[in-house]
N, C-alpha and C positions, 0 to 999 in steps of 0.2 A: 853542196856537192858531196857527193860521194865519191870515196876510192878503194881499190882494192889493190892488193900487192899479187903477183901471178908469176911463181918461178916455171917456166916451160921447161917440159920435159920433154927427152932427147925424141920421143917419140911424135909430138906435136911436131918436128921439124922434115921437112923436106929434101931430097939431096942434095940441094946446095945450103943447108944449115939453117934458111928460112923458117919462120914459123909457119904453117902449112895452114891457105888460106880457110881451111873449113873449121879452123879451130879457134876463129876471132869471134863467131856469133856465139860459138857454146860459151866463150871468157864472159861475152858482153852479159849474155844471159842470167850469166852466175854474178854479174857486177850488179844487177838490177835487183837481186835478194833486197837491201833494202826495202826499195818501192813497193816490190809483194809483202813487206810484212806488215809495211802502213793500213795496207787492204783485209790480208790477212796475218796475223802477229805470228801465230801458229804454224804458219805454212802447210796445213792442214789442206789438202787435195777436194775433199767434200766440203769446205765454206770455199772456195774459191772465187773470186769476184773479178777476175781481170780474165782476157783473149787479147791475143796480138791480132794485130790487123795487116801490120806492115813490117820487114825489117831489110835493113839499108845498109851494109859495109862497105867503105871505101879501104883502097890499098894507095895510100899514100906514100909509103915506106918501109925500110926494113925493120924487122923482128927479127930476135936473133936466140938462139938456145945459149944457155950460160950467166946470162943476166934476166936480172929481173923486169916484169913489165911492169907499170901503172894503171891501172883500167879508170878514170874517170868517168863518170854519172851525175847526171845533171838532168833538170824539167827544162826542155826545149817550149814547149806550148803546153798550157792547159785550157782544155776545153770546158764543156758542160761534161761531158761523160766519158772524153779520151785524152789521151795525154800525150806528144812527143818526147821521147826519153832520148838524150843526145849521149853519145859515150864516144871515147879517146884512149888508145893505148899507147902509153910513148915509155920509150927506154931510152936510156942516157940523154935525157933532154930534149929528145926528137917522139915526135908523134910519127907511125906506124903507121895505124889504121883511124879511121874516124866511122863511126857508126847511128844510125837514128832508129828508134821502133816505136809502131804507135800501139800504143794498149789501149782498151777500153772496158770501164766498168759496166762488166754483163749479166744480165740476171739468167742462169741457166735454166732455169725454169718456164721462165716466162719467152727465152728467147730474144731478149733485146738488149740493147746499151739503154744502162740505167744512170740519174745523176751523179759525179763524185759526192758524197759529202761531206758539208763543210768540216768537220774535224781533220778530215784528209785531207782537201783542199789546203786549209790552213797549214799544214805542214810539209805540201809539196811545195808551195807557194815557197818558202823558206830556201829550197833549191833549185831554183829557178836562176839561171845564169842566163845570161844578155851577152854574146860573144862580140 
């Protein structure tokens, strides 16, 4: 599993002090850094190997500006060539939001989802949570 710490800023928030729902997929995105660097280490724009296919946030709960979040990242499923990325934001104990996006390794050239391979495989495997 991965985590990130995420101080919101006052401007993330909504008038009633909320953290503003359009700002849980940009968090989850920036939680996945990880993941893109198994693929690519560089984060280098031109080797690029991954496309989102899918992404899913739920509003479970409150966010709040003042305290800090938690963004948890976790491999929900691994396929031949995509992957479910499962993520969680919780503050003071309580989960917020909960989130899923599927990625898939693409070859842009070619135009298609290509294998993981196995060196990456091996190491998503490693965060792979079973809830």
């Amino acid at each position: 599993m991965f985590t990130l710490e995420i101080n919101p800023r006052f401007s993330e928030t909504d008038a009633l002090g909320h953290v503003n729902n359009t700002v849980l997929p940009v968090w989850f995105e920036d939680a996945r850094t990880p993941v893109f660097r198994l693929f690519t280490p560089d984060l280098d724009h031109k080797k690029w190997r991954l496309i989102i296919a899918r992404v899913e946030v739920d509003f479970v709960g409150e966010l709040f500006y003042g305290e800090p979040i938690e963004i948890r990242t976790w491999i929900d499923k691994l396929g031949n060539s995509s992957m479910v990325i499962a993520q969680e934001a919780w503050q003071n104990h309580r989960v917020g939001a909960k989130g899923r996006a599927v990625m898939i390794h693409y070859d842009y050239n070619e135009k298609k989802a290509i294998p993981i391979p196995d060196d990456i495989r091996e190491e998503l495997t490693t965060h792979i949570v079973v809830l």
